[in-house]
Every structure is written in C-alpha cells, then in structure tokens.
N, C-alpha and C positions, 0 to 999 in steps of 0.2 A: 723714054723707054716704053716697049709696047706694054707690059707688066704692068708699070703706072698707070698709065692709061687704061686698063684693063680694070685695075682696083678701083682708081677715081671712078672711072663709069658706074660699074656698081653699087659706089658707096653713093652716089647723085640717084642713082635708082631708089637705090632704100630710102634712099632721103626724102623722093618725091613721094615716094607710096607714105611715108610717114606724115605727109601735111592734107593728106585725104580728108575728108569731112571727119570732124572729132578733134584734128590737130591745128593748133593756129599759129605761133611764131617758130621759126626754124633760126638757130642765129647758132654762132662758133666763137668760144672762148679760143686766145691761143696767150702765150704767154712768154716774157723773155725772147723776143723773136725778130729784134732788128739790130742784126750782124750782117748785114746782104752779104749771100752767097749762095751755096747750093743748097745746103739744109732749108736756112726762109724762103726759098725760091720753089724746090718741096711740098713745106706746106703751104705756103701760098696757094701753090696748082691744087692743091688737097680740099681748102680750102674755098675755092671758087666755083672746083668742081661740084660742091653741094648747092651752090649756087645760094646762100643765106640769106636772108631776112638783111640782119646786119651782123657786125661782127665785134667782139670786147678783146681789148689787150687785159695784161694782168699785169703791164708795167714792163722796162726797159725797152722800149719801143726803137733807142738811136743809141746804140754801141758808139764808140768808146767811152765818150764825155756829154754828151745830150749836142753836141755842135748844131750849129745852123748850118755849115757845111756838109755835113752829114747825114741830115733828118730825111730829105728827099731821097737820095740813094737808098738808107736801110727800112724807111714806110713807104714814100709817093708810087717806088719802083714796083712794088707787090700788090698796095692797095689803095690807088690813087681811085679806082672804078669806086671805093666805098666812101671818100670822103670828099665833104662839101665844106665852106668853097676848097679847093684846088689850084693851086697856082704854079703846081712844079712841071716840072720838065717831062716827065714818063707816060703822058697819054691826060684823056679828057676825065672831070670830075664825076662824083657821082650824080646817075641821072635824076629828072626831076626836081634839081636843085635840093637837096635833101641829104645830110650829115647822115651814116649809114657805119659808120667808127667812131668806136666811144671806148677811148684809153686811159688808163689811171697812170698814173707818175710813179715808175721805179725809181733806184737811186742814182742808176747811171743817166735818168732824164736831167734830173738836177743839178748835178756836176758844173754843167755852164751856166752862168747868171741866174741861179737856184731855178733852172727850167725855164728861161725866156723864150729860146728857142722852139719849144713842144709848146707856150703858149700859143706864139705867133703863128706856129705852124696847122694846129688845131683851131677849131669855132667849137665851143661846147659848151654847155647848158651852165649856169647858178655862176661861182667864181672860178669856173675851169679847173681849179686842184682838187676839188671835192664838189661830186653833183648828185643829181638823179635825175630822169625820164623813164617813161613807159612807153610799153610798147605790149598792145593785146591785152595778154591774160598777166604780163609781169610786169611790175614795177623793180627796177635796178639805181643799185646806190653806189655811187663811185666814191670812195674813199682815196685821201693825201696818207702815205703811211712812213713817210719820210719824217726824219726828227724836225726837219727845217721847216715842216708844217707851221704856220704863225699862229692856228687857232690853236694848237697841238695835236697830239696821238694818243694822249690818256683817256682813261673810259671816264673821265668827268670832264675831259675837254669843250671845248664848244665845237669844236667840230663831232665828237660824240655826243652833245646835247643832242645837235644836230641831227645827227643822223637815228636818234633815238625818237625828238618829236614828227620827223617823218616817217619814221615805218610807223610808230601808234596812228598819222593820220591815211597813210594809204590804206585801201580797199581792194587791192589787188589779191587774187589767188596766189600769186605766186610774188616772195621778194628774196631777191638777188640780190646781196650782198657783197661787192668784189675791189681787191687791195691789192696790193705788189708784195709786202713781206707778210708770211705766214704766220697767223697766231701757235698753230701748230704745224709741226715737219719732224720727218725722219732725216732729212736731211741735214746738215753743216751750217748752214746759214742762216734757215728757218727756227721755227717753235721762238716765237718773238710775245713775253709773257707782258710786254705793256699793252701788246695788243689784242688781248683775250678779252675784249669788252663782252656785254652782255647778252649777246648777238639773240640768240634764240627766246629768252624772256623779254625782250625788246620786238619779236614779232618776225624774224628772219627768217628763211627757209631753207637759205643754202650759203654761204660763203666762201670765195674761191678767192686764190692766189698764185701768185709766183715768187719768184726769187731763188728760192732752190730749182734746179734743173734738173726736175725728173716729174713723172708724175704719180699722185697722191692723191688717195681717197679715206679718210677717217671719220668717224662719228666719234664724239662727245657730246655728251648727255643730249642722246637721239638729235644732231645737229649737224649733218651731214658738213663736212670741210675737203675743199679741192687744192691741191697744189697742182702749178700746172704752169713749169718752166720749161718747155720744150720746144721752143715757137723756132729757134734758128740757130740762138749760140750752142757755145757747147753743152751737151749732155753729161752729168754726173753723177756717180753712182753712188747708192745709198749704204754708208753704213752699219748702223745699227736702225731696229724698226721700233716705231710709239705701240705699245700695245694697243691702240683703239687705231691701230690702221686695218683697212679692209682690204685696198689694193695699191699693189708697188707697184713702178716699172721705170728702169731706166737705161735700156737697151737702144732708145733708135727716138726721133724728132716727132713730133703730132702735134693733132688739137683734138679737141671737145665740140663735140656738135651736141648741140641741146634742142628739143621741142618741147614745146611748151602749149597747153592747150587750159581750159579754167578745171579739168576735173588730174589732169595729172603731165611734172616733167621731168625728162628724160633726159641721163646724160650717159653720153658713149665716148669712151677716149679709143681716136684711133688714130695709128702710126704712120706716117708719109707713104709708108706702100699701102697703108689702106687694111689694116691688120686691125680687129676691133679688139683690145685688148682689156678694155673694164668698161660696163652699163651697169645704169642704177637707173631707178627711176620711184620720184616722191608721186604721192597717190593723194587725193582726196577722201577721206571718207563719208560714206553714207550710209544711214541706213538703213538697215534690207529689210523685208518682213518675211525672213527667213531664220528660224531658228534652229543651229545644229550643237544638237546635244554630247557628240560622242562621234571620236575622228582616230584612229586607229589605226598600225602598222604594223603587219608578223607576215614573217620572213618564215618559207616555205621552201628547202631547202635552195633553189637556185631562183627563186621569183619572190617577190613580195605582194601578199594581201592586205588591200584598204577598203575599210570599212569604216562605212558613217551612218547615221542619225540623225534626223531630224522629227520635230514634235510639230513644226508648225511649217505652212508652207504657202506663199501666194506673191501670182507673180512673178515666179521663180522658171528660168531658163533653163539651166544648169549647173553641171558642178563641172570644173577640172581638176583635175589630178597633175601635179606639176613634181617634179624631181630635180635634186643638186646636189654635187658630191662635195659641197664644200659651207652649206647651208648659206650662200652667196648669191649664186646664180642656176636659176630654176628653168627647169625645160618643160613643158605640157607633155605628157606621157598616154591622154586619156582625158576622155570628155563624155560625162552619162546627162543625156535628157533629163530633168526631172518626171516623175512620173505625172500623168494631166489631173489637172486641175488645184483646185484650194484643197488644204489639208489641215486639221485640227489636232490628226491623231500619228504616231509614231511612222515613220517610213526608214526604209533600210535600203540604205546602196552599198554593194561591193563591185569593186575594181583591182584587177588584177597585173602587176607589173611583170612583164616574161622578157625584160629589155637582158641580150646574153653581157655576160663579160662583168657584170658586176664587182668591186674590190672594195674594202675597206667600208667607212661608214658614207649612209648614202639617209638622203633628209624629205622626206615629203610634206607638203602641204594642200591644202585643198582652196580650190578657190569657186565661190558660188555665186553665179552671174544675175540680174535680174533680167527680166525683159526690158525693161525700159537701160541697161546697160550700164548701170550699178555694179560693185561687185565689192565682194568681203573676202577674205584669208582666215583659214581655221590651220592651227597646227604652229611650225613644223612638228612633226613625230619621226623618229630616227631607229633605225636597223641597221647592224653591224654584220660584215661580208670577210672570209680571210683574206688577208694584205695582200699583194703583189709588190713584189721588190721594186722598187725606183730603179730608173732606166737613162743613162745620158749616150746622146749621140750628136759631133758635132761637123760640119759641114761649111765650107769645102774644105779640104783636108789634105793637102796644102791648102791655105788661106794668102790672102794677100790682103784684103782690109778688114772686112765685115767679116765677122766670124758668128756663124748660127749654134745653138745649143738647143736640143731639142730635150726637154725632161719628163719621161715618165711618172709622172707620181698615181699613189692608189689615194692616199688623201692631200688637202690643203696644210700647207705649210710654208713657213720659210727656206727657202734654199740661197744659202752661202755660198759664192762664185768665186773663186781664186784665180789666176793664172801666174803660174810663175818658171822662171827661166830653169833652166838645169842646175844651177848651183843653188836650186832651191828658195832664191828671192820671190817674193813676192812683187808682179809688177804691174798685177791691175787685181782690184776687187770691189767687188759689192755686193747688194741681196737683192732676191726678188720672190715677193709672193706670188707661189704656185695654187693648182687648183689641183683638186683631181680630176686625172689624167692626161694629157698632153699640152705641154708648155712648151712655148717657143720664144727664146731671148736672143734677140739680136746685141752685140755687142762692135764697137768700132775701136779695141785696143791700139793706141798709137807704140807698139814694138819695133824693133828692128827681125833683121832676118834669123833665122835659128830654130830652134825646139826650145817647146815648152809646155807646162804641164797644165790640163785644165783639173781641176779639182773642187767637187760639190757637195757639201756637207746640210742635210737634207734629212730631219726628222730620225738622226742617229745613223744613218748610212753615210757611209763615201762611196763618192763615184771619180772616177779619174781617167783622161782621155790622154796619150801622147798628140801634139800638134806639131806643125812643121809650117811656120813663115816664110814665106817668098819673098 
C-alpha cells in the first residue's frame, strides 16, 4: 500500500540521518514473529526498510511446534537476506558470507526435538542455546530461558555463571542483554521471578524480551526492561499494568530499531505502518566543567519562565531548554549561547516558554552542551496548568476490522479500553499508556456485525463512543 510505503521511506530516512558521524550500529529487535503471514510480512518490509546492521529475535521464531517443516516458511521467507549460511528455498543468503541474525530460543522453538530444528536451521556463536558476540560499541548476550535449559535458568545456574563472568570481562559501552520469557511484564504470561537474576549489578545495560505480545518498556532499580512480542503472531492486550512501567502498547504489530554509538543508545518502537509510538535513549556520562548552581520554573500566567545559574563556566556551548508533558518524553523548546568565554563568577540565563495551549502539569529540564559535545541534565522542575477534559474519537465509524481511537488527554496516564456488545458484555479489553496530549491506538477486535459500545476510563473520567461493525 502507498501509505506503507510512504512510512517505511521515512522511517529508512530517519534511520539514515541517525548513523551520520557520532552513530555506529543500527540493528532491530523484533520479537514472537514467525507465524508467516501478513502481520510478519509487515514488519519484515518495516524492517528492511531501515535497512539494519543486523537484526535480534526475542524467541518464537517458527509457530506452531519449532517443525523443520515449518522453519523456512515462518524465517527463511522474511529473512533469508540476514542469515548465513542459508540453504532454504526463498532467495540468496546473506551477503559477504556473514551470519547478520542472531535469535534466542522461545518455547514454541523447543517443542520439536527440544529445538533441533532452529539448531540445524541456524550457525551461531558458543553452544547455539546461549551465546554472545559484538558488534561496534555493544556487546550482546543471548540467553536459553526455556526450563529444558540443561545448564538451567536460575541465577546461580551455569548458564547464569555464565553469563555473569562475561559481562564482568566485557569492555564494551554498551551490553545487551536478551531472552524470550520476561523477568518482568504486564502482561499474562510474563513477570517470570526465576528469571530476575542480577542483571544490572552484574554489568547490564538493557535487557529485552518476548513472550507476552505487546510491547513494554519498564525500569527497575534504573535498569531499563523491554518486552517486545509483536513481531507477527497475534497481538494481546494488557491487563492490569506493573507500577514501574513507562510505556504500553498493544494495539497493532512492530519492532524496535536501536543505534548504538560508544557515548549513547537509542531505542524507538515503531508500529508496521510506521507510527513511532515509545523512544528512550541510555546516555553516557561525562563530566563537564560547567557548574550550574540553580535551574528554576514559574509559571506566568499562560507562559513559563526558566531561569538558571551558573558559578563556573569553560568550554561551554550552550544550554537547551527541553519540555514534556508527561516527564517521559522531552522536546527542545529553546537553546541560549553561553555567554563568551571562561568564567569564575556567577552568570544568569533566562528563557522564556510562550508554547500556546498548555494543560495540566508540564516538566522542564535543562540540558548543557560542551564544545567538544558532551552534555549534562539539570532538573526536571515542574508547573502546573488547568486541566482540559479528556477527549475520545473513533474512526471509521462504521468499521470493518481496524478500529482507530484517538485520546485526548491533558496528562499521562493509564486509559482502560472496553468494547462491549449492547447487552452490555464485555468483548474486547485492555490498557494503554497515554501521554499528554493526543494518543492514537490502533485496535484489530475479532467481532461479528452489530453495535457496540467503546468505553474509556481514564484518570477518573468516562468517555464512551456508540460503534457500528460491518
């Protein structure tokens, strides 16, 4: 469709501008993703379109039983271009002779001959169920998280030995940590407590998964955790949420495109049409010889004043002014020169936000660049705006599959999604973390024809839409 095509371009754009001098690996997490059909076919094109480094599963690679009959169809057909050697049927290996797919073992891998099939069908590094290699600025650890593990799954296993004397000996900026069942989820099938090893006192950076099908973004104890089952089969909806989640979604099929550079990596989850619905990104710190004493935020009736301090100054570029209505996701608002030269003695910046339409509470931060392209974070500091009511509107109206919900909100929160028939059942639900201001959830309710009611429960408001199925 032209649409597709229109977003892959784009997102291949971004993607290119993102490996400019400064950025070095580009590669795509996808997860849960070999059902062949049109969803893995999807992101496959989504996926190609950024045109990657290489690419990581997070496990169930070959729906239904891991078959040797099977394996070609639900991976060779999508990503034969990424793996070496290659021997199936759907086009030539990857080039240069060079393995460029690196999958962990879900549980539907194991099913047949506890994974004989995904051995044979794979070449990959150490004893194939658990590995690691690098690549640039990251080193990455594949983990078995299946019970049929022979070293085991426990955090005193050997295969957690394992994995524990390797990240102490790597050097790498960045380690990637990635498993098939979740130590934590909001989801049904996830939050798997034999597998909560010691991940981040052991040297880890980020730890991603699948197994539940949706996607998830959580920190525990400052340890960023990825779910991320949306690769092909079906999507599932979350519901109840872990308090240390940051971001929900379980509306529509995607992957994770990551860069990775030695001073900071980037992860963006975006949806088969190309929708970027959560970015984070881990940072290195340095530091600056910039010292700012005093970072400041008042609210003047419809605009905000920020004002800072510093005592000491060299070296120093700038400062920006960055803004988020949900103390999540920050936008640049403003950017002041520092004044010239070295400084010993007190200096005073003010910056003034005049951005209209402001609601609810809103979170500033300051961020102060060096020359040499260093930077620091002072803040956030937060001012409070009066609310704007939450807003639903849904689309098309008659529907026939995809059904869109667009949500107003003035702050971040959870919103509660219902849909249920006229006699008042409930016949689809889940949740999704909102931001403030406009939120877009895509949903694919398997209903029959009829009316039904959409209904959103949303930081003490209901909102409710009559629908009509074709």
């Amino acid at each position: 469709m032209k649409w597709q095509q229109l977003y892959t371009g784009i997102a291949a754009l971004l993607a290119c501008l993102q490996t400019a001098p400064g950025w070095g690996q580009r590669f795509v997490a996808i997860g849960d993703f070999g059902r062949a059909g049109q969803p893995a076919q999807d992101v496959a094109e989504l996926v190609k379109g950024w045109n990657p480094d290489f690419i990581l599963s997070m496990g169930d690679n070959n729906y239904e039983y891991g078959a040797a009959s099977t394996i070609d169809q639900n991976i060779g057909q999508y990503y034969h271009s990424y793996i070496y050697p290659y021997t199936g049927a759907y086009g030539a290996a990857a080039p240069e002779a060079e393995n460029r797919f690196f999958p962990c073992l879900g549980n539907h891998d194991v099913m047949t001959l506890k994974g004989q099939p995904y051995l044979d069908f794979f070449t990959l590094p150490g004893n194939e169920r658990y590995y690691d290699f690098v690549r640039g600025n990251v080193h990455f650890f594949v983990l078995n998280s299946n019970p049929s593990e022979p070293d085991g799954i426990g955090s005193t296993s050997g295969q957690a030995q394992w994995l524990q004397q390797q990240l102490a000996a790597s050097t790498s900026p960045w380690k990637v940590v990635y498993l098939h069942h979740a130590p934590y989820s909001s989801g049904d099938r996830g939050n798997n407590p034999e597998l909560r090893w010691p991940f981040r006192e052991w040297g880890a950076s980020v730890v991603m998964s699948g197994h539940d099908h949706h996607y998830e973004r959580l920190l525990i104890n400052d340890l960023p955790y990825i779910v991320n089952g949306v690769g092909g089969d079906e999507v599932i909806g979350v519901h109840r949420l872990r308090p240390y989640t940051q971001a929900l979604y379980a509306g529509d099929y995607g992957a994770l495109l990551c860069n990775a550079s030695a001073q900071s990596l980037s992860l963006q989850f975006y949806t088969r049409s190309g929708q970027l619905v959560d970015s984070y990104m881990l940072q290195k710190e340095f530091p600056l010889p910039v010292t700012v004493t005093s970072f400041t935020a008042e609210r003047q009736d419809s605009e905000v004043v920020l004002r800072w301090t510093t005592t000491a100054e060299q070296n120093s570029r700038g400062f920006a002014v960055e803004s988020s209505s949900d103390s999540l996701s920050y936008t640049t608002i403003g950017f002041l020169v520092s004044q010239p030269g070295s400084s010993t003695h007190p200096r005073d910046y003010t910056l003034t936000d005049n951005t209209p339409g402001k609601t609810g509470r809103h979170y500033y931060r300051l961020r102060q660049e060096a020359i040499g392209g260093q930077f620091a974070y002072y803040g956030p500091v937060a001012v409070s705006f009066p609310e704007a009511a939450a807003t639903l509107s849904t689309y098309p109206n008659p529907f026939k599959q995809a059904l869109t919900l667009d949500i107003a909100s003035a702050r971040a929160g959870v919103a509660t999604v219902t849909l249920s028939d006229m006699q008042g059942r409930v016949v689809w639900h889940g949740a999704q973390l909102v931001v403030a201001g406009e939120n877009r959830l895509v949903v694919l309710p398997l209903l029959g024809k009829g009316q039904y009611q959409a209904t959103i429960h949303l930081d003490g408001q209901v909102l409710r839409q009559r629908l009509l199925k074709e």
